[in-house]
N, C-alpha and C positions, 0 to 999 in steps of 0.2 A: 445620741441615745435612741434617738425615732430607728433608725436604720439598725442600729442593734438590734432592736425588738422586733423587727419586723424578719428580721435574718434566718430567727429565732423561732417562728411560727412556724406552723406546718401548711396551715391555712393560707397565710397572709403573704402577698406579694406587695411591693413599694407601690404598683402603679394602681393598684388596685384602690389606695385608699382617696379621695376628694381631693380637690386644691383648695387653699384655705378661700371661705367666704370673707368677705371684707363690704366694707364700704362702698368700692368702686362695682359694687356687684347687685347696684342699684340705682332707678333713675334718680335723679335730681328733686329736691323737693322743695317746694317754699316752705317757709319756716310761718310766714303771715297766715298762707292760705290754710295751713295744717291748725293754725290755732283757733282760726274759725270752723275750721272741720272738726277740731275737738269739741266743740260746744254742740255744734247740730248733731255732731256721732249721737251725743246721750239727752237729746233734749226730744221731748215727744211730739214737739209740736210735726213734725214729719209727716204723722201719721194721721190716717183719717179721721179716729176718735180721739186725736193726740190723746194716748193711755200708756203709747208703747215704743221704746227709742231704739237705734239699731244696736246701743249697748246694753237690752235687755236680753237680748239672746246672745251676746258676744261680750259677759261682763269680763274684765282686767280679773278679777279674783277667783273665776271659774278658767282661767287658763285661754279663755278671751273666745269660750264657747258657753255651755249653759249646764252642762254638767246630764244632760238627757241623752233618752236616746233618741226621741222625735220631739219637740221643741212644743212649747202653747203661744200662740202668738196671739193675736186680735182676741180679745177678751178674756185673758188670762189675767190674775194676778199675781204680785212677786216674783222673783229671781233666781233661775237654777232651779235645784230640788226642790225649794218648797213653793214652786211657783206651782198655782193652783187652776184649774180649766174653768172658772166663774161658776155662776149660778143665774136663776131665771131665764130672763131674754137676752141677757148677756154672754153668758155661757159660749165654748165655742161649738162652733159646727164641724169641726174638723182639725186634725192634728196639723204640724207642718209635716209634709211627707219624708223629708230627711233629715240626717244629724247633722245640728249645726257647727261647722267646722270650724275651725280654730283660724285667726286671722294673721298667723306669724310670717313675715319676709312676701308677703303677697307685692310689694314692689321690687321686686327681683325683676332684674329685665329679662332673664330666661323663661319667666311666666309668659305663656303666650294664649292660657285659655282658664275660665275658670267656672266652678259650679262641678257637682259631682260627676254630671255628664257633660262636662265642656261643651255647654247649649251657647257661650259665650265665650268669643274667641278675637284676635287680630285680623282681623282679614278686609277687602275692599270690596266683597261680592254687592254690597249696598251704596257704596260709594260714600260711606259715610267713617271709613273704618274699620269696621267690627261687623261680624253674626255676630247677634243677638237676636233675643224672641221679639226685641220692637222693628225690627227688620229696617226697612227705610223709613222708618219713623221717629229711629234712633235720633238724638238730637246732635248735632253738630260744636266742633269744640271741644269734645272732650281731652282733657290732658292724659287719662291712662286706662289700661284695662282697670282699675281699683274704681277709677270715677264712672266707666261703664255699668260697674257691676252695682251702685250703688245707687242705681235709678231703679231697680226690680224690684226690691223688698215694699217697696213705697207701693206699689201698682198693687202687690199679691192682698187677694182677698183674706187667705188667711193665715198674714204676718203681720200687715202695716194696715192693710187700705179697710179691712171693714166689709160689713155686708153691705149690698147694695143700698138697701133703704135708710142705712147708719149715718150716712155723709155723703158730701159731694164729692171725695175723692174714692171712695168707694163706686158710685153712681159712676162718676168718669168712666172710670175702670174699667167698667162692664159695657162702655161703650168702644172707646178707643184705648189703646196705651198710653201714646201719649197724650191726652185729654188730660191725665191727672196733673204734670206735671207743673203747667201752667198755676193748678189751685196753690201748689204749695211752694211755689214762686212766689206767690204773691201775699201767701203767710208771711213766710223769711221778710219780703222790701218793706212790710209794713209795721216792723218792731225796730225800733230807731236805733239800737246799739247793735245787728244786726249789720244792718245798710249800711250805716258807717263802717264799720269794719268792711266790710265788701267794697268802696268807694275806697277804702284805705291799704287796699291789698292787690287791687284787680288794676290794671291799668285800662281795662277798656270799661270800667265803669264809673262815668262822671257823678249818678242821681243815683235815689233807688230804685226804680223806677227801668232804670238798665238793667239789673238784677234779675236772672234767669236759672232755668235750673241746671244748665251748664257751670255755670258758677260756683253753684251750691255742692255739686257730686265732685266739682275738681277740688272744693275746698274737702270735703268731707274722704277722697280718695288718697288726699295727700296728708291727710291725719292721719289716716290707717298705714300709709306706706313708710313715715316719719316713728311713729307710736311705736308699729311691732317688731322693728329690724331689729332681729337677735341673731347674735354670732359672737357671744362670748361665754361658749359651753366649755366642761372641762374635754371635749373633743377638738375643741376647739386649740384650745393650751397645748394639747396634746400636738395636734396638728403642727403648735408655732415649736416643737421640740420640747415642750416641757414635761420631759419621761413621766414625771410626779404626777400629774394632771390626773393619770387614771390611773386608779387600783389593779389588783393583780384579776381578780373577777370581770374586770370593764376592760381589761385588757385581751381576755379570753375570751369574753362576750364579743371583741372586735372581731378576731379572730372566725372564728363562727362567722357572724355578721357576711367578709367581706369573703371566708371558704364555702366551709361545709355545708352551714344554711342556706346559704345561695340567698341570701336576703335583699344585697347588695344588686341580683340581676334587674329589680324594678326598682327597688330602691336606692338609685342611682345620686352621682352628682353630689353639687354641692349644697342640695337645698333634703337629697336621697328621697330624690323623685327621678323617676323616667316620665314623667308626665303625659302617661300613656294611658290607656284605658283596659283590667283587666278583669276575668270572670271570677270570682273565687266562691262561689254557692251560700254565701252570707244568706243568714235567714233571715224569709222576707215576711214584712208585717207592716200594719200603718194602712195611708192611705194610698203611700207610693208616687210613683209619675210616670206616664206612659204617653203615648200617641190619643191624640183626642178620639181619635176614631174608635180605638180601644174598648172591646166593653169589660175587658177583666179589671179586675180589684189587685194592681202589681203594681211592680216596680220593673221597667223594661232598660234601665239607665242608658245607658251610650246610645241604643238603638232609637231612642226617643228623640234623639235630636237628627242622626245622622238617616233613621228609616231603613238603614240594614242591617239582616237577619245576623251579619258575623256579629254586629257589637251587640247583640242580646245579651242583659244581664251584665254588661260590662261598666266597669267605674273607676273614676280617676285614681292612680296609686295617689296617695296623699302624701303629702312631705312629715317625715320624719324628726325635724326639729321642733323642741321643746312638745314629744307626744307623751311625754309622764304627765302634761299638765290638760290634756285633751279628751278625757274618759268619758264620755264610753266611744268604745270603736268601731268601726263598721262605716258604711255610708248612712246607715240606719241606726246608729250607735247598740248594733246585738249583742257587744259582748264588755261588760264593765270594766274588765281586767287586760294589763297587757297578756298577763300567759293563756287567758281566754283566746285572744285574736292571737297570738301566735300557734298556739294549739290549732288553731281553724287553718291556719295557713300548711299545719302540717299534713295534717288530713282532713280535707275539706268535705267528704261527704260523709265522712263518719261524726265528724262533727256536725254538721248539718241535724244527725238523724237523732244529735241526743241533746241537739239545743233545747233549753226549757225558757218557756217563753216564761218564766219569771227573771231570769236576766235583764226582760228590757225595761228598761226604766224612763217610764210611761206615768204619769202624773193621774191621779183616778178620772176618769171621766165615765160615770157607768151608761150613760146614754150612749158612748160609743164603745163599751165594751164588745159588743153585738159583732164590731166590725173590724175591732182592730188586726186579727188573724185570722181573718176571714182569707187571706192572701198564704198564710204556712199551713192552715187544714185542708188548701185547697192539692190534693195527690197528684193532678196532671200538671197543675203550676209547676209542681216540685219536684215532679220527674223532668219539668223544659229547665229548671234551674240544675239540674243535678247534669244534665249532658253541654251545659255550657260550664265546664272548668277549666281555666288557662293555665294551671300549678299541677305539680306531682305532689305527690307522695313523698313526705321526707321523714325522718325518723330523727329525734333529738330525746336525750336523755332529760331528765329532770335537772341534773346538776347543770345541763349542757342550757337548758333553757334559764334556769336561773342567771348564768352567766351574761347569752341575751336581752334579758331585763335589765341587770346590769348595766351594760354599753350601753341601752338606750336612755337610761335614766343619763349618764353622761352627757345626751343631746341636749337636755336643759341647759338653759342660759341661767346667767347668773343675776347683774346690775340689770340685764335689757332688759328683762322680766317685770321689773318695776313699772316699765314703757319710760316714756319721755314727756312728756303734759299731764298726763295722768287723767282720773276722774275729775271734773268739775263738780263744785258743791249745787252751784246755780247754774240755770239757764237764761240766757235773755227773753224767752217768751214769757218766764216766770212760773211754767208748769215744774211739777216734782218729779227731778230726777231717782230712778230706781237707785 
């Protein structure tokens, strides 16, 4: 029935579509260590003012993002949309500069880099493993890119760590990177149902007292890489021969997808990622990330890590599984809707010039209204944004695009969506889970 349909296209060639994702299309996980990474995922104590867990910005019911376009972290309250920018001295001082991404198949052993601008990759230039921004400070041990990336959120001033005068994991912070790491090591060994589990899972830890923050991000990388594996979308079904799986619309929308759209040219593979870095004039706003040297108020993505002029502007294609559940889109979350970002991708600078910055959805904060698009009023910004685009011009009908939205809603999972441990009610530190 696949090879019918496919015969049948005008679009669509056999070779052109993925090989099924499965199981074997991911590292190995402990099952112990993920179940301690469940708990620390959503427990606060992590964090400097323990207020804030890494499943407040990554909750299961906002699609395992936050539902924003630029995140409230360190002094925020509540989850998703109605999480609020505080008040008084609590208040924040700054948005998080991007959208936070959605956490699905990130244990794929074809991931070899992660973060918008792949500032965090596989490599041995430190002798440690991995670039990353701890450089040789990186801690040693780690089990995966997942457990790499899950020492960062903890250090940032304004996610995890707090303003300098807030705590001593903040105060670290500002001195070394790794300085913090140590404090919240030593949180974790000193909650008894904690340690034990770690004594009970880790074979190289006899006490608590062994308990390090290697430990901690390999327990808390192998929750994430255990939790989010999904690959039982009706694309999926499709893929294993079952003609039924998709509709006559998701079927069209393939079509599209892997022809005319040329969608399929970055959005590759079995994850529909080329895991590459590209320019597509997404409107900028926030606070951004850039070269520290930098005095403008941007977003410089790729080139921030790598310091050359080709990847200005440039940002990782992002995988395309289960993205009906990922809104808003962008690196920056600019556009709420899928037909929003696919519209953008069609004609990128026409869109650009009639984005209305009420699309982005931006929690109030009026102390920083001042600043937020201080980066899209800015006209020479936006003429260097408008001459870095890596796309053409492409032309798609309305039906043609509905079809589109179609197929991709298909990339939704069905059972895995639930995850596999799930929310915990409780913590062992005893703080309140979001």
């Amino acid at each position: 029935m696949l090879l019918g349909f496919l015969t049948s296209s005008s679009f669509l060639q056999a070779a052109t579509l993925p090989e099924q994702l499965t199981a074997e299309d991911f590292h190995p996980v402990s099952r112990s260590k993920a179940q301690i990474g469940q708990l620390l995922f959503f427990d606060p104590i992590l964090s400097g003012n323990k207020n804030i867990s890494c499943g407040t910005c990554h909750s299961p019911k906002l699609g395992t993002s936050d539902g924003l376009s630029l995140g409230i972290g360190e002094g925020g309250t509540g989850v998703g949309p109605d999480r609020t920018a505080g008040i008084g001295n609590n208040r924040i001082k700054k948005r998080v500069p991007r959208n936070a991404p959605g956490l699905w198949n990130l244990g794929a052993t074809e991931i070899t880099s992660m973060f918008h601008d792949g500032r965090l990759s596989i490599s041995d230039i430190y002798g440690n493993g991995f670039n990353s921004p701890a450089q040789e400070w990186l801690p040693t041990g780690l089990d995966s890119l997942l457990a790499a990336q899950a020492l960062f959120p903890m250090t940032a001033q304004f996610e995890m760590a707090g303003n300098p005068k807030e705590n001593e994991i903040a105060g670290a912070a500002h001195d070394r990177i790794d300085a913090v790491w140590p404090i919240i090591a030593k949180r974790i060994r000193n909650i008894p149902e904690y340690a034990n589990m770690f004594i009970a899972a880790f074979d190289d830890v006899a006490a608590p007292l062994e308990i390090n923050i290697t430990h901690i991000v390999n327990a808390i990388g192998a929750f994430e890489a255990l939790e989010w594996q999904s690959f039982d979308s009706p694309f999926d079904a499709f893929l294993a021969n079952d003609d039924m799986a998709l509709n006559k619309p998701q079927k069209s929308g393939m079509g599209l997808f892997f022809g005319k759209g040329q969608c399929s040219t970055c959005h590759s593979g079995k994850l529909f990622t080329d895991h590459q870095f590209h320019a597509l004039a997404i409107p900028h706003f926030g606070p951004g990330r850039t070269r520290n040297f930098d005095p403008y108020v941007r977003d410089v993505g790729r080139m921030g890590e790598t310091d050359r002029i080709d990847d200005a502007y440039r940002f990782r294609t992002p995988s395309l599984r289960n993205i009906a559940l990922t809104a808003p889109y962008g690196h920056n979350g600019a556009y709420p809707t899928m037909r929003g970002i696919i519209n953008h991708h069609l004609n990128p600078l026409t869109a650009l010039d009639k984005w209305d910055q009420k699309l982005a959805a931006l929690p109030a904060a009026p102390w920083l209204a001042s600043i937020d698009f201080v980066s899209f009023e800015d006209l020479r910004e936006r003429q260097r944004l408008r001459r870095r685009v890596d796309i053409k011009k492409l032309e798609l009908s309305t039906g043609e695009i509905d079809d589109l939205i179609a197929f991709l809603h298909s990339l939704t999972g069905t059972h895995s969506i639930k995850g596999r441990l799930g929310k915990p009610e409780l913590v062992p530190s005893g703080l309140e889970v979001d």
